[in-house]
N, C-alpha and C positions, 0 to 999 in steps of 0.2 A: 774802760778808759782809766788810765794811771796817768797821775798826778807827782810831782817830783815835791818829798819833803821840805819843807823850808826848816830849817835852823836857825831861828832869829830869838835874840834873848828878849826876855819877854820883860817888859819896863814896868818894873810894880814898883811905883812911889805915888808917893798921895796924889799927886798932879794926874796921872795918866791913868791912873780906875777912873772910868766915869762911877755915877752913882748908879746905882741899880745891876753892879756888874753882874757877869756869871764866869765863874772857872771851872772848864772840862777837867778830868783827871782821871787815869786809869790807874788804880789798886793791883798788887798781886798776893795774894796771898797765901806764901809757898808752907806748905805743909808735909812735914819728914814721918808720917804715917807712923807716931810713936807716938804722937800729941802736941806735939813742937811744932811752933810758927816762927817761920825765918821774921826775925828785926834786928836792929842794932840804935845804938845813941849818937847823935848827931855830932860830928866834932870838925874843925878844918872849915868854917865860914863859908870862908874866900872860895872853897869849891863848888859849896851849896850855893854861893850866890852866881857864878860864871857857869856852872855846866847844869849842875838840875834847876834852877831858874827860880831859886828861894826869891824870894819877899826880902828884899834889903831892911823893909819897918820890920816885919815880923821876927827873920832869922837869927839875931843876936837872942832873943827869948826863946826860942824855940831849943837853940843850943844849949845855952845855957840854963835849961831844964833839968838838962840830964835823962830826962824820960824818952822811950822808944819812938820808934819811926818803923813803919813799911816801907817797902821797893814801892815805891809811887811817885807821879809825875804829870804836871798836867800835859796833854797831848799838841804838839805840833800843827803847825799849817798843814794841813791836806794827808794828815795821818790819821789812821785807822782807830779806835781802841786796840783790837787786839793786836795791830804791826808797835801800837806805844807800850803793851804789856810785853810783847816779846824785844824793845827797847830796852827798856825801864831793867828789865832783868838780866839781858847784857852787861849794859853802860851804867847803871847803880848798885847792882845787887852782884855782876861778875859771874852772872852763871848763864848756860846756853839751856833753854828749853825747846821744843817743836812746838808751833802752834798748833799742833792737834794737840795737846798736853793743858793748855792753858783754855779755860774752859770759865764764861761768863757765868757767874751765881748770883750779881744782885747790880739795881740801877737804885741810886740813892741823891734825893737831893736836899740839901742842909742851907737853911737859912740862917746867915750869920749876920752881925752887924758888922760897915764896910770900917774897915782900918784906918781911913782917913775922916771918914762923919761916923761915930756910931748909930746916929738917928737914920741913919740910911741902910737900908738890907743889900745883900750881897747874897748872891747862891751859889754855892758848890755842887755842881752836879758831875756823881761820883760813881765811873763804872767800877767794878769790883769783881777781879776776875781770880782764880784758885789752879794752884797746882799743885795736886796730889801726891804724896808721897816719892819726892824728890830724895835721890839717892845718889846725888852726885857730891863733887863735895865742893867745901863754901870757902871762898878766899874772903881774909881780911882785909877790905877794903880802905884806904886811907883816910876818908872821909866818914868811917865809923870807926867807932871803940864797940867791942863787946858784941858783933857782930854775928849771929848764928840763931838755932832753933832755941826757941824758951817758950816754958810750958807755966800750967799756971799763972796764963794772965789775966789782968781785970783792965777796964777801960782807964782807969788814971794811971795805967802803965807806960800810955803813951802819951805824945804831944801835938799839936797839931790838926787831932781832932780827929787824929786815926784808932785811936780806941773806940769812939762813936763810928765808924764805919764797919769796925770788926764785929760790935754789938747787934749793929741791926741788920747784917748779912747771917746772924747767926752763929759768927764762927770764933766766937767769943767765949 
């Protein structure tokens, strides 16, 4: 049985999380088999907030960090993990992988306090999926600066709480 995607922006403002919420997301984490993990720095708002379905509270912080981001996204009405990883890496990241390529390594789930009550929890449950020594090549994408493999990272490299993802899939 197939199910048709729905495409509907997803309303993150303090009003519309109930309390106790949960956000699905699938991770990719493309790896250029020299020790380089595909990221880049968030720039361009207005994109983050209309196409990959940023957090209007959060996203103005997250930008202006400065610190890295993964190809990640949380997953669609009546999508797959792995159909939102081989998304994700399309429509964010600009590159075409096969899903026999994109290959599940870790389920992760992060209790966070909610954005709009901190006395309230919020869980991110976070699939985290790798792709091996990718050898295609990487366009600059609008919506990032500084876009491509870097080596040498530690968890306060990023923002958003993807350097704790990368840490406890191991691939840190």
């Amino acid at each position: 049985m197939s199910f048709p995607i729905v495409r509907k922006k997803a309303q993150f403002t303090p009003e519309s999380v109930p309390p106790g919420s949960v956000c699905i997301s699938s991770f990719v984490v493309v790896k250029d088999g020299k020790g380089g993990t595909l990221a880049g720095r968030m720039e361009k708002l207005d994109v983050w907030l209309e196409r990959f379905y940023m957090s209007p509270v959060m996203g103005p912080t997250y930008v202006a960090s400065g610190k890295l981001v993964l190809p990640a996204s949380h997953i669609l009405w009546y999508e797959s993990p792995l159909d939102a990883s081989q998304r994700i890496l399309n429509e964010m990241a600009l590159i075409e992988v096969p899903k026999e390529q994109i290959g599940l390594v870790d389920v992760q789930s992060h209790l966070r306090p909610s954005t709009n009550d901190p006395s309230v929890p919020h869980w991110d449950l976070c699939l985290v999926y790798k792709v091996d020594n990718y050898q295609g090549k990487i366009k600059q994408p609008e919506w990032f600066k500084d876009f491509g493999f870097k080596t040498n990272l530690k968890t306060e490299d990023f923002t958003r709480g993807h350097g704790d993802v990368l840490e406890e899939a191991g691939l840190l």
